[in-house]
C-alpha positions in Angstrom: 0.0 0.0 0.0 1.3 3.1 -1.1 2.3 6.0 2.0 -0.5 8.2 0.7 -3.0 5.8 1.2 -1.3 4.3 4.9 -1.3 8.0 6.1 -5.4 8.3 5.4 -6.4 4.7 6.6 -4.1 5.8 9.9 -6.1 9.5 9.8 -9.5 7.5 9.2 -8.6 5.1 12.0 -8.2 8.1 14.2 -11.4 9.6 13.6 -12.9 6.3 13.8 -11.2 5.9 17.6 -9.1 2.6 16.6 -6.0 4.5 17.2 -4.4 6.5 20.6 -3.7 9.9 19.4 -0.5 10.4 21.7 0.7 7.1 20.3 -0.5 7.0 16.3 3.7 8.2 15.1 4.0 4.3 16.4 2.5 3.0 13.6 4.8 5.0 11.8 7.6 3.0 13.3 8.5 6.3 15.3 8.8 6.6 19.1 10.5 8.3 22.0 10.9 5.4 23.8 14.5 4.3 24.6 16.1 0.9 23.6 16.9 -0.8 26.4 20.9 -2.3 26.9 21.7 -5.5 25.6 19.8 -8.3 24.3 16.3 -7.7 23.2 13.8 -10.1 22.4 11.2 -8.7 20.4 7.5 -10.6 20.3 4.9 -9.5 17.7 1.2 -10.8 18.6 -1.0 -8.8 16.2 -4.5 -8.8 17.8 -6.2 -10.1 20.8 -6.4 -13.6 19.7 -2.8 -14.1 20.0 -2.3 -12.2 23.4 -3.0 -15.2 25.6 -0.4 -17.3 23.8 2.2 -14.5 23.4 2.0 -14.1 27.7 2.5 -17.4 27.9 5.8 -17.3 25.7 6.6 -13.5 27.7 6.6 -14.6 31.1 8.8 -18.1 30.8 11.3 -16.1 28.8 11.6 -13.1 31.1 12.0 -15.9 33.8 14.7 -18.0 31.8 16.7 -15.1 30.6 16.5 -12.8 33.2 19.2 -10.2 31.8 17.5 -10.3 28.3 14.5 -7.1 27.7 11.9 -8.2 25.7 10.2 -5.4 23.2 6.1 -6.5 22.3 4.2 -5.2 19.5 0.3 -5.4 18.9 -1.7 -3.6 16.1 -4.7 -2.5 18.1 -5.7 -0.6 20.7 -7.9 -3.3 22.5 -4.9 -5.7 22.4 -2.2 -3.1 24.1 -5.3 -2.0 26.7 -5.5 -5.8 27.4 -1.8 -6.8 28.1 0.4 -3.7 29.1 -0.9 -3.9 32.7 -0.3 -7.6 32.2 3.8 -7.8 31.0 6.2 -8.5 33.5 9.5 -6.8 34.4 11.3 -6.6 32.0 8.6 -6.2 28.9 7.8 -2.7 27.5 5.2 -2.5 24.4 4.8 -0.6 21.5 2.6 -0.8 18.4 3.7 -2.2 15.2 4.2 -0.2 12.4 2.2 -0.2 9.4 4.3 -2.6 6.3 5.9 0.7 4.9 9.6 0.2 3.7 10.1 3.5 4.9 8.4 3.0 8.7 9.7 -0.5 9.3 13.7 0.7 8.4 12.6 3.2 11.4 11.1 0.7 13.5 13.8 -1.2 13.3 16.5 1.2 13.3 15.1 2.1 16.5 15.1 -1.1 18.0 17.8 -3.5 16.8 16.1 -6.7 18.1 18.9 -9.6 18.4 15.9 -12.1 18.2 12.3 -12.0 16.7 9.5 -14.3 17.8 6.4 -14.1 15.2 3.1 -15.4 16.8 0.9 -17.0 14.7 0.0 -16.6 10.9 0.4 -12.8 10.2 2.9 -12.3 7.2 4.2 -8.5 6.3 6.6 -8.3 3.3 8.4 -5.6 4.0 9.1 -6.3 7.5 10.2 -10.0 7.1 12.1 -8.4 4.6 13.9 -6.4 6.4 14.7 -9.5 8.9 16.2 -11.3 5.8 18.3 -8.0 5.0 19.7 -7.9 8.6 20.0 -11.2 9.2 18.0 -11.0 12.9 16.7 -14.8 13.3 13.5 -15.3 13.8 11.2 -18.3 14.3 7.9 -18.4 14.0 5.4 -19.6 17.4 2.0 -21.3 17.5 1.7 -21.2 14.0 -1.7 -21.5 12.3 -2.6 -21.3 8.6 -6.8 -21.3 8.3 -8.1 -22.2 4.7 -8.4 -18.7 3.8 -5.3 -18.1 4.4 -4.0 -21.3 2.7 -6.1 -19.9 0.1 -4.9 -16.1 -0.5 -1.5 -16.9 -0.2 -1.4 -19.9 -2.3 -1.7 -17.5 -5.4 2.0 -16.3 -4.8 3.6 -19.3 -3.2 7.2 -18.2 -4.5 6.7 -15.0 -2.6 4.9 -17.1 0.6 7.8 -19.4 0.2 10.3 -16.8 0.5 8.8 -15.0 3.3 8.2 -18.0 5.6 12.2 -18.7 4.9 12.7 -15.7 7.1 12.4 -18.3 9.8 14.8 -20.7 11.0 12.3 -22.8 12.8 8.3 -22.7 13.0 6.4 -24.2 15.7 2.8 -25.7 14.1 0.1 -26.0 16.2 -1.5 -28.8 14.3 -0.2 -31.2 11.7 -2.8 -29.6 9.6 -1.0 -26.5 9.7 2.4 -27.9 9.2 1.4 -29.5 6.0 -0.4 -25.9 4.5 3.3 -24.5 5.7 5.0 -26.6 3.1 2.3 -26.4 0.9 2.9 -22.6 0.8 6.8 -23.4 0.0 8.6 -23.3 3.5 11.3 -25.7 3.1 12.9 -25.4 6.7 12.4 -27.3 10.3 8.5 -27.8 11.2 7.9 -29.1 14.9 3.9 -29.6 15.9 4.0 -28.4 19.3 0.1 -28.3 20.1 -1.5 -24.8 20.8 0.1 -22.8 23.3 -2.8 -21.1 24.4 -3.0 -24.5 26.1 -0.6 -23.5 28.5 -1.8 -20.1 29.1 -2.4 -19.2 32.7 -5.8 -18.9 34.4 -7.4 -15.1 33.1 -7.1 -12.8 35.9 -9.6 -11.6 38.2 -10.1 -9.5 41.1 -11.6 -11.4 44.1 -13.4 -8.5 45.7 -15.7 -7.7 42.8 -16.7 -11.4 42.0 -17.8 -11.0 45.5 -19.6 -8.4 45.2 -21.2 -9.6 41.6 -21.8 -13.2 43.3 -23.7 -11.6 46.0 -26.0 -9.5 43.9 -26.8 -12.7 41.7 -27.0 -15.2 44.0 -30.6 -16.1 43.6 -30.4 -15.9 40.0 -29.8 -18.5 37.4 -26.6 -17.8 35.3 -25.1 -18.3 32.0 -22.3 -16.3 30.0 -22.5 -15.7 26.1 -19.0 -15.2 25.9 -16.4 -12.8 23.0 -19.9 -12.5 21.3 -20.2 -11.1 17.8 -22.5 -9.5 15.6 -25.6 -11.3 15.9 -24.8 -13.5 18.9 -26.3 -10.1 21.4 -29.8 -10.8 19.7 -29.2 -14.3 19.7 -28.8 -14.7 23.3 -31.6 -12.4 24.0 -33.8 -14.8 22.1 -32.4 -18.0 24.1 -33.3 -15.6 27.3 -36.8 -14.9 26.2 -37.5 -18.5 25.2 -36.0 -19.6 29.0 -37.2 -17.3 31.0 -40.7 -18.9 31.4 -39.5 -21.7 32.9 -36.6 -19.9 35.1 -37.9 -16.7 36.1 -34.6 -15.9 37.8 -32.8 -16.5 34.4 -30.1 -13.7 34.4 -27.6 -13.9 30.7 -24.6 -12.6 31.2 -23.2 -10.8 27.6 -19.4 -10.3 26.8 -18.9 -8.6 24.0 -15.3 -9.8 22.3 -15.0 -5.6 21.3 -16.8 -3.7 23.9 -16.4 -0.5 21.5 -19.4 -2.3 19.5 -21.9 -0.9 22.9 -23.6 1.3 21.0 -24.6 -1.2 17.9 -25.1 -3.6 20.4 -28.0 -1.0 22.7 -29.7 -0.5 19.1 -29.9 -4.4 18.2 -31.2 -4.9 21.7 -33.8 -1.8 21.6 -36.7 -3.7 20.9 -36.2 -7.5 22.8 -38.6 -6.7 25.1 -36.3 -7.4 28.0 -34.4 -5.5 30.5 -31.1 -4.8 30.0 -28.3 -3.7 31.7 -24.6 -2.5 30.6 -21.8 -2.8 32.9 -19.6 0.0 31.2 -16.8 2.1 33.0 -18.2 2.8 36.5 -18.9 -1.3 36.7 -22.4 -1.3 37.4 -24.1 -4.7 39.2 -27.3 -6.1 37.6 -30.4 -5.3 39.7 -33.2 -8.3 40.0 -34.8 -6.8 37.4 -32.6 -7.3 34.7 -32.4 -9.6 32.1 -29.1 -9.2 30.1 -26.4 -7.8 31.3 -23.7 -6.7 28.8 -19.9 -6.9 30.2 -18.8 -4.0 28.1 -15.7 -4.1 29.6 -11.9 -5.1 28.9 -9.7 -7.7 30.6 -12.6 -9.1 32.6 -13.7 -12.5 30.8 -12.0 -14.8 33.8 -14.2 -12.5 36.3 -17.6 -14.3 34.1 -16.2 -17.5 34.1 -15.7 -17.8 37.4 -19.5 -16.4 38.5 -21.4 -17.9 35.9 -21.3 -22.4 35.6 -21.5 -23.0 31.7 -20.2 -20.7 29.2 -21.4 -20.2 25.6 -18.1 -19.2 23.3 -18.8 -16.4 20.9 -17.9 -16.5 16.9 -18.8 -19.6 16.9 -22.7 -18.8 15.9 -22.0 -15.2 14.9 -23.4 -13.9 11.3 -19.9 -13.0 9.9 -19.0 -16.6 9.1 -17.6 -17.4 12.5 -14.4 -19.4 13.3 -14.2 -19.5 17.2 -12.5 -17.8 19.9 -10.6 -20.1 22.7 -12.3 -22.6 24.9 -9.8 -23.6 27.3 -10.1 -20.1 28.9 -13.8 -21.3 30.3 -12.8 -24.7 31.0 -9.5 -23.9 33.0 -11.6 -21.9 35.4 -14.0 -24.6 35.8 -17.3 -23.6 33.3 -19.4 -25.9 31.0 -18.2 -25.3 27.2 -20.7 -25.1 25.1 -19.8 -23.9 21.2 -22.0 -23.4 17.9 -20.6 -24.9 14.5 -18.4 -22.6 13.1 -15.2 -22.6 14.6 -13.0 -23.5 12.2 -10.2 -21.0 13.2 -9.9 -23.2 16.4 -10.7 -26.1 14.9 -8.6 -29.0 16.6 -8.6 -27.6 20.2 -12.7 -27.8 19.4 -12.6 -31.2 18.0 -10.4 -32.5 20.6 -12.5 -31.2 23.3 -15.8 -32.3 21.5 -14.3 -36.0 21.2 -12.9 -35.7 24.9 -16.3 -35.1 26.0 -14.6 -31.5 27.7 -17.1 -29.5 25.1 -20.4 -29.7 23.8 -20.6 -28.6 19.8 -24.7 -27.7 19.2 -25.8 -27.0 15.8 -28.2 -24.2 16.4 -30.1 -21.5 18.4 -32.9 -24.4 19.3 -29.9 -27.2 20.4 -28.5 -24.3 22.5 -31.8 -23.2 23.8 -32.8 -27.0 24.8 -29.6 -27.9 26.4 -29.2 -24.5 28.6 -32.4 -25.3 30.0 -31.2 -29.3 30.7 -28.5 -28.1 32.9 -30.2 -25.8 34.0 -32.8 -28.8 35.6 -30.0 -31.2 35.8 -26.7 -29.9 37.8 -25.0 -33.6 38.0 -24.7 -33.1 33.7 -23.3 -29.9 34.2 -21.0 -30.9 36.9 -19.9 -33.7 34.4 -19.1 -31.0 31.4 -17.3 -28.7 33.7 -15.3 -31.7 35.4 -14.3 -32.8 31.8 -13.4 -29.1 30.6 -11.0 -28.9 33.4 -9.5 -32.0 33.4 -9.1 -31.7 29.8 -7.1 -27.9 30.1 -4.9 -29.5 32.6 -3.7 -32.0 30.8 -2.3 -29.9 27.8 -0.6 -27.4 30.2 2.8 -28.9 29.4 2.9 -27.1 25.4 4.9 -24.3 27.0 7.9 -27.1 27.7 7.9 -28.5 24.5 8.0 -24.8 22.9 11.1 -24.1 25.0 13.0 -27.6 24.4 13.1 -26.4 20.7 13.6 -22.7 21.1 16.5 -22.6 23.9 19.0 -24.6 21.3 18.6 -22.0 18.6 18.6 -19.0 21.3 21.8 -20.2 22.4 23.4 -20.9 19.4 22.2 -17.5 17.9 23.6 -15.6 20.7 26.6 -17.0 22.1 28.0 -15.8 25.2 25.3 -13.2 25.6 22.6 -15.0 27.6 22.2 -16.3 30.9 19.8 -18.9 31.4 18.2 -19.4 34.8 16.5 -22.6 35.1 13.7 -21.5 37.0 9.9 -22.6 37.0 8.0 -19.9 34.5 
């Protein structure tokens, strides 16, 4: 894209309020932020799908090199709200810079990282480029290729090929994956290491204000729609409708995956006949009188989970095709996973589960209405799912080890007499 056009998709993003004014020259790949002495990891997780894993990867390196600084990127603002307050010692964050020639020779002029760890399937010419052109390794973590993406970058495979040989390593989350990979020309080391959002840690909470939520709903019969998208808001208001006659103290909890959608969300809710109530800035409880009660909130999904006994996971009914968001977050904390068809961009962690009996896949609005309302009547079932769930999560905690077995090597080896590594639990 040509720097005319980047400058007025940034300016339209501004208007638009996806961008932090104080911070937009970022995207530009300028900063007044300091590099930090000697070695610097950098970590690029582009959105909020990839956070979880990227934490995961943040933490046990901070903890194994502990003289090492460790630069992440993120492309929106929801993302960097999410997991600033969340890095360790060590981390500082900055946005990533629009693919520019001109912004990613400042980015990384600015930064010199010694090491680069991609997340993911996100593939920018011009910066892996500029990798090549420095010769920085890089290896590329959790990777995942859907079918669209298989797809769109299939038609240049020479120029996919050449790209993905920016990495010395990739770590594949499925065998599925690893086979698209070389399918799209990558001709180096592929090791399936599972999904490392499997070993993410338990979402954070604060204890006094699922008190005070627990107390004010008590009496009331709970379930959480959970990262919703468009379509799934009206959705659940019809399950609630539908329920409500035969448990009057039904209350549906909403979390909207992007709370910026409220105001879409209050006018696609105007008319369900129901009360409802958002939760917005000041945190405001649900009253006895309300029916839905929207979490428009960030960084609060494992506060849900832990009130509310069976979760529904968004995108996975939603009208824009679907594709998923991650299960194992509900399940961890101990809630009922319950997912609609589409959730193909998660698909193995959701077939797994499904076949493991730690999820329950339900074809439509009338499956999900009918089986809400038989856990709602029978708690030993419910007890069963959430039991499973957990089980399940705990079992795959151990994808973080396998990541480092195959990372430290190539660390080492790429930075001789530089690191220190502590071995000391993440």
């Amino acid at each position: 894209m040509s720097h005319p056009l980047l400058l007025r998709l940034l300016a339209k993003r501004l208007e638009k309020g996806k961008e932090i004014p104080e911070r937009v020259e970022e995207k530009k790949g300028i900063t007044y932020a300091l590099r930090p002495d000697g070695v610097l990891f950098w970590i690029h997780a582009a959105s909020v799908g990839e956070i979880q894993s990227a934490l995961v990867l943040i933490r046990i390196l901070c903890a194994r090199f502990p003289d090492v600084r460790v630069l992440v990127t993120t492309g929106t603002v929801t993302s960097a709200r999410i997991i600033e307050d969340k890095l360790p010692q060590g981390a500082l964050h900055q946005f990533y810079p629009l693919d520019h020639p001109q912004w990613v020779r400042l980015f990384l002029d600015r930064w010199k990282p010694d090491f680069v760890f991609w997340m993911e399937s996100e593939l920018w010419p011009n910066m892996l480029e500029g990798l090549r052109d420095r010769c920085i390794p890089a290896v590329l973590v959790n990777a995942r290729i859907s079918p669209r993406s298989f797809k769109a970058w299939g038609w240049a495979k020479p120029l996919t090929g050449r790209l993905l040989g920016t990495f010395s390593l990739i770590l594949a989350q499925t065998d599925v994956d690893s086979t698209r990979l070389k399918g799209l020309g990558y001709s180096g080391r592929i090791v399936v290491t599972d999904n490392l959002k499997y070993s993410a840690a338990d979402l954070p909470y604060v204890p006094d204000v699922l008190q005070a939520l627990q107390e004010k709903t008590q009496e009331r019969t709970l379930w959480v729609f959970s990262s919703t998208h468009k379509g799934e808001e009206e959705m659940a208001a019809r399950v609630h409708k539908a329920l409500k006659k035969r448990f009057p103290t039904l209350l549906t909890l909403i979390v909207p995956r992007h709370p910026e959608r409220r105001g879409d969300i209050r006018e696609s809710l105007e008319d369900c006949g129901l009360h409802v109530c958002f939760r917005g800035e000041t945190h405001i409880l649900p009253t006895d009188q309300d029916d839905l009660y929207i979490a428009d909130t960030l960084g609060e999904l494992g506060l849900f989970y832990r009130l509310c006994p069976v979760a529904v996971i968004g995108r996975s009914f939603s009208e824009d095709g679907g594709g998923g968001h991650n299960p194992l977050e509900a399940a961890q904390l101990g809630c009922a996973v319950l997912h609609g068809p589409n959730v193909q961009n998660l698909q193995q962690i959701y077939d797994e589960m499904d076949e493991a009996g730690a999820a329950l896949r339900l074809p439509d609005e009338a499956s999900l209405r009918e089986t809400l309302a038989r856990f709602f009547e029978n708690t030993e079932k419910l007890k069963a799912l959430q039991e499973a769930g957990q089980s399940f999560a705990n079992n795959k905690a151990g994808v973080i080890d396998r990541v480092m077995e195959e990372i430290e090597p190539i660390l080492i080896a790429a930075l001789p007499d530089r690191l220190t590594l502590e071995r000391v639990p993440e």
